[in-house]
C-alpha positions in Angstrom: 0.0 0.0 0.0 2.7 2.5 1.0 5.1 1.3 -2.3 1.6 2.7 -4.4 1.4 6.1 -2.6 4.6 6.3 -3.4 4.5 5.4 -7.1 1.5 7.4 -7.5 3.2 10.4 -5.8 5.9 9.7 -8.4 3.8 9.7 -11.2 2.1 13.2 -10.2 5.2 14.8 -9.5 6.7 13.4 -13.3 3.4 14.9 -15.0 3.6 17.9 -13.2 7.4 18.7 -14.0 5.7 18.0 -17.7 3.0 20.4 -17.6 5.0 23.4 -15.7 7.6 22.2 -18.7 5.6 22.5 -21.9 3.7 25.8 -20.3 7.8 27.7 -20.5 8.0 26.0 -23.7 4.4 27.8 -24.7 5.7 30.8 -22.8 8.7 31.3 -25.4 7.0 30.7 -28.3 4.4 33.5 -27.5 7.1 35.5 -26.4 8.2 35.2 -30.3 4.8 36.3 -31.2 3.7 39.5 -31.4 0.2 40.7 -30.6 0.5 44.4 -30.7 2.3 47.0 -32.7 4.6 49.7 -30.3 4.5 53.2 -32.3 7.0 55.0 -31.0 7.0 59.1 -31.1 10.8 60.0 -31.9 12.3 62.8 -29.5 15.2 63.7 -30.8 18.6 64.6 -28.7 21.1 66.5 -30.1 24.3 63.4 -30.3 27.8 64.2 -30.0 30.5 64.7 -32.9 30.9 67.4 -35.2 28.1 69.5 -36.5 27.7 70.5 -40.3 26.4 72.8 -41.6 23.2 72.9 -44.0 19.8 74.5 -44.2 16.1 72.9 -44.6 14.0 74.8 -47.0 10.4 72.5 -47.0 9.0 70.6 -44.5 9.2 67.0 -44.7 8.0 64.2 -47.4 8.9 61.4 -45.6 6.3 62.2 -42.3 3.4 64.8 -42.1 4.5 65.2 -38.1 5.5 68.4 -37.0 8.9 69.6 -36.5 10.4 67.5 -39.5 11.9 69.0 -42.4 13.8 68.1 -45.9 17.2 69.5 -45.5 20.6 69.5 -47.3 24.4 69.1 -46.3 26.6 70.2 -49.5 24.6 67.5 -52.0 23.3 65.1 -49.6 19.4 65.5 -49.0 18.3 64.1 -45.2 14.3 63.7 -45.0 13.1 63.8 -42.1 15.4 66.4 -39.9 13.9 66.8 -36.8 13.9 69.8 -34.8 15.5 69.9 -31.3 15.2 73.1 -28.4 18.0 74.2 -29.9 16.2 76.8 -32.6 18.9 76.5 -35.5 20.1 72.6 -34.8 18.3 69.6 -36.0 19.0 66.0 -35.7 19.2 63.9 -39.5 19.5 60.3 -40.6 18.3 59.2 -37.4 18.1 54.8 -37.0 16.3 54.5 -33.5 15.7 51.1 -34.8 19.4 50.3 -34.4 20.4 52.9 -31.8 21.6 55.4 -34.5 21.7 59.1 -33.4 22.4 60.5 -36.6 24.2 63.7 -36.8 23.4 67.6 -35.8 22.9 69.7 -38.6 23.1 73.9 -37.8 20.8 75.7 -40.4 20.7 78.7 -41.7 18.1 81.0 -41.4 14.9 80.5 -40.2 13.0 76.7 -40.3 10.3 76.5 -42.8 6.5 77.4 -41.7 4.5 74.2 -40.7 2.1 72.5 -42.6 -1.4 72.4 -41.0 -2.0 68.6 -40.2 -4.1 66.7 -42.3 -4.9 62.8 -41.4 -3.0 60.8 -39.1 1.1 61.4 -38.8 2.5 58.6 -41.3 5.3 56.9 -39.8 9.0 57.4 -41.3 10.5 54.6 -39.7 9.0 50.9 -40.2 10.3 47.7 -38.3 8.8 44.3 -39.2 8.7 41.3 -37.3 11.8 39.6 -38.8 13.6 42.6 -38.0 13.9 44.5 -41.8 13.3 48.1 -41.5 11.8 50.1 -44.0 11.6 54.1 -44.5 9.8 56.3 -46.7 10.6 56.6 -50.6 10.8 60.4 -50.9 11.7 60.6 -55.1 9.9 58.7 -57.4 8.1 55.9 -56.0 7.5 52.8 -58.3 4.2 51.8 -59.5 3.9 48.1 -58.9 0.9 46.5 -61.1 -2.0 48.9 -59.4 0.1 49.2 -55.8 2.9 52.4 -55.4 5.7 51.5 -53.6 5.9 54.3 -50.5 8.6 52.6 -48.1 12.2 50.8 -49.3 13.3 48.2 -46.9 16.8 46.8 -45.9 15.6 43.1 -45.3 17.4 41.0 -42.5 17.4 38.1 -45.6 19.3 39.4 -49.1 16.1 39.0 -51.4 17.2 37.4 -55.2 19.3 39.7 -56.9 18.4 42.0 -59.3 15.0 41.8 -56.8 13.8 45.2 -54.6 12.2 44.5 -51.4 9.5 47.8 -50.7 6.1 48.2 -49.0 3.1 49.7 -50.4 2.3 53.2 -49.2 -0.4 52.3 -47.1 -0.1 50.8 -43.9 -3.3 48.9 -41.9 -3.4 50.3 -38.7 -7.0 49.8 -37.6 -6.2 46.8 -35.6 -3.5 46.1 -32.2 -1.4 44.9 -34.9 -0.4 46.9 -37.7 0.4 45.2 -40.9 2.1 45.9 -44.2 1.7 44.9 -47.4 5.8 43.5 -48.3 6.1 43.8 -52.4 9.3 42.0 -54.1 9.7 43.5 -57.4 12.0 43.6 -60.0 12.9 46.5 -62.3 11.8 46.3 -66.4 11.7 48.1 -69.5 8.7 48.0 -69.0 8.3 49.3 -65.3 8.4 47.5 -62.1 7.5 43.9 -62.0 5.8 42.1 -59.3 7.5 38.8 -57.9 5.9 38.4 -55.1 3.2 40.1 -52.4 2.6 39.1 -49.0 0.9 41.1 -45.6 3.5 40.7 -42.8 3.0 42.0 -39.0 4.5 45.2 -37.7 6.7 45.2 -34.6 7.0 48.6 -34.6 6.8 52.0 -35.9 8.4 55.6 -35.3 5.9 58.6 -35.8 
């Protein structure tokens, strides 16, 4: 009698360390999951280093948000500089994505007037799940079958070459989880080709 308590305290203690053991395994695979896009509003801080010298003469095409301008450095365009409390400095090329300040740029002459909002503040920084970031096209944008392409990406995975990895310009955010149409294209005489077209989940966006 006391040899089966003990065998049946046995087996309750083996199928507990199972349960408790497939619950941490079910706890790291939704930890890989995510549920809910974080949009992030960027605050920028003037970083260290040397400080060119440029000016911004429009507000910004990459975001509608206020406070971000299209500037230039000798021939080097920066969309979006961001305004800091400093009056004639803003902050360009920011990466927050992968910790990148960017650099301080001291304009000349007054910034330009803003832009009365209109619509929601479009995000200029893009993060998908499997890491590849993505920022607004500011030039030409391609025209993929009906679908324009309004972000570039640098994927975590080299696509094919001669292959362009983009999202179209409109994002779905009427849900916890933003998502984003990801276009593979390739470039034609004719135009820009379609290869492939899939929605993916957003981890994360910068406003």
């Amino acid at each position: 009698m006391k040899f089966q308590r003990i065998a049946s305290a046995t087996a309750c203690l083996i199928a507990g360390l199972f349960v408790l053991s497939a619950g941490v395994a079910l706890q790291k695979a939704e930890a890989g999951t995510i549920r809910t896009t974080v949009v992030h509003v960027f605050h920028p801080t003037v970083p260290k280093g040397k400080t060119v010298s440029g000016n911004c003469w429009t507000t910004s095409i990459a975001t509608n948000r206020k406070g971000a301008y299209r500037c230039m450095a000798g021939n080097a365009i920066s969309d979006p500089c961001f305004a800091t409390s400093t009056p004639d400095i803003v902050v360009c090329d920011a990466d927050p994505a992968k910790n990148n300040p960017g650099f301080a740029m001291r304009v000349k002459g007054p910034l330009p007037a803003a832009v009365p909002l209109s619509g929601p503040v479009t995000p200029w920084l893009v993060q998908l799940r499997d890491g590849t970031t993505c920022s607004p096209l500011t030039g030409t944008r391609a025209l993929v079958g009906k679908v324009v392409v309004g972000y570039d990406c640098a994927p975590v995975k080299k696509p094919p070459s001669g292959t362009y990895v983009g999202l179209a310009d409109t994002l779905r955010s009427n849900a916890p989880l933003w998502k984003a149409q990801r276009l593979l294209y390739k470039a034609a005489s004719s135009g820009a080709v379609l290869v492939s077209s899939s929605w993916v989940p957003i981890a994360a966006v910068w406003r």
